[in-house]
C-alpha positions as CSV (number, residue, x, y, z in Angstrom):
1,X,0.0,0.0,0.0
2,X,1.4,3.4,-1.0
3,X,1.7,6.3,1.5
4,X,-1.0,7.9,-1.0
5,X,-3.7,5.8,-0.9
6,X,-6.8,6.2,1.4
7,X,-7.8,3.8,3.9
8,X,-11.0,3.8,5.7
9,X,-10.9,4.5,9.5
10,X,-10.8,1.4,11.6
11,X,-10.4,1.2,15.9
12,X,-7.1,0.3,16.3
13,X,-8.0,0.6,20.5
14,X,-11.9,1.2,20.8
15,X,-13.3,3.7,22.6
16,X,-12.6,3.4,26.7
17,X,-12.8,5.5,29.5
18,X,-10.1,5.5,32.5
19,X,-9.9,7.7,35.4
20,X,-7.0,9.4,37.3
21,X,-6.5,11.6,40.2
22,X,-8.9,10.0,42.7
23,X,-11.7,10.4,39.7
24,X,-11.0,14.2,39.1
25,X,-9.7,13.3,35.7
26,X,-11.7,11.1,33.4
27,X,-10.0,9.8,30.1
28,X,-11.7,9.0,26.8
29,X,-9.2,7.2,24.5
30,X,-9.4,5.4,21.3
31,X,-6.5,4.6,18.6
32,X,-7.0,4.4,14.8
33,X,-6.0,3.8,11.8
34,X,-6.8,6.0,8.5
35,X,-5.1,7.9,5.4
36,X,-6.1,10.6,5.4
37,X,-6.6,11.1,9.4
38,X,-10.2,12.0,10.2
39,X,-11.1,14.8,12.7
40,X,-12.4,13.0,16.0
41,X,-15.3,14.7,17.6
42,X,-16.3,13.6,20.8
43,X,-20.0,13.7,22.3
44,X,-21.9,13.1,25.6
45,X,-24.9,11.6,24.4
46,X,-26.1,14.1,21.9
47,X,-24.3,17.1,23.0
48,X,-20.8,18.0,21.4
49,X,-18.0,18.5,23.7
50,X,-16.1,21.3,23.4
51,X,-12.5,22.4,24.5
52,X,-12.6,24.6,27.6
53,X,-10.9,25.1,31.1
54,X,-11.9,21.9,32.2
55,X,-12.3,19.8,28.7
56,X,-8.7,19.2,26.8
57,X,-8.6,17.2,23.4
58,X,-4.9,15.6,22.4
59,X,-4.2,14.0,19.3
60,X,-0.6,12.5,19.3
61,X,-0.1,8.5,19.0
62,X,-4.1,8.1,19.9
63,X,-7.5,10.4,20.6
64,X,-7.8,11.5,23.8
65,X,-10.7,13.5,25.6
66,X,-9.4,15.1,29.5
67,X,-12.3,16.0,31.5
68,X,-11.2,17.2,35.2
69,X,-13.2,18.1,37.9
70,X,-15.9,15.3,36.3
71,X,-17.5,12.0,37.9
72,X,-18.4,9.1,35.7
73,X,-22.2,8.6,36.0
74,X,-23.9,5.8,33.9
């Protein structure tokens, strides 16, 4: 396969969610694999999440969503 050609996205690590810091800090992360690289948008049920003080989005080797000061509720 050349460097050029486009491959559909596929979950190299699905979707999970991890906390840190006693459960101040909850971690979305998912790795993938795609040419080109897709733009990940993250959601809470229907609503968009956004970057703010308290919401941080990193894109380096995987996805990540940082949510501090949050509790995981089901």
């Amino acid at each position: 396969m050349g460097i050029s050609e486009d491959l559909p996205p596929s979950f190299t690590q699905k979707p999970q969610l991890r906390q840190e810091d006693e459960g101040n800090k909850l971690l979305f992360e998912c790795s993938l694999l795609a040419h080109p690289l897709p733009e990940i948008q993250w959601y809470r049920g229907d609503e968009k999440l956004s970057e703010n003080s308290r919401t941080v989005f990193s894109d380096h080797t995987d996805r990540t969503a940082e949510i501090y000061g949050g509790s995981r509720t089901r």
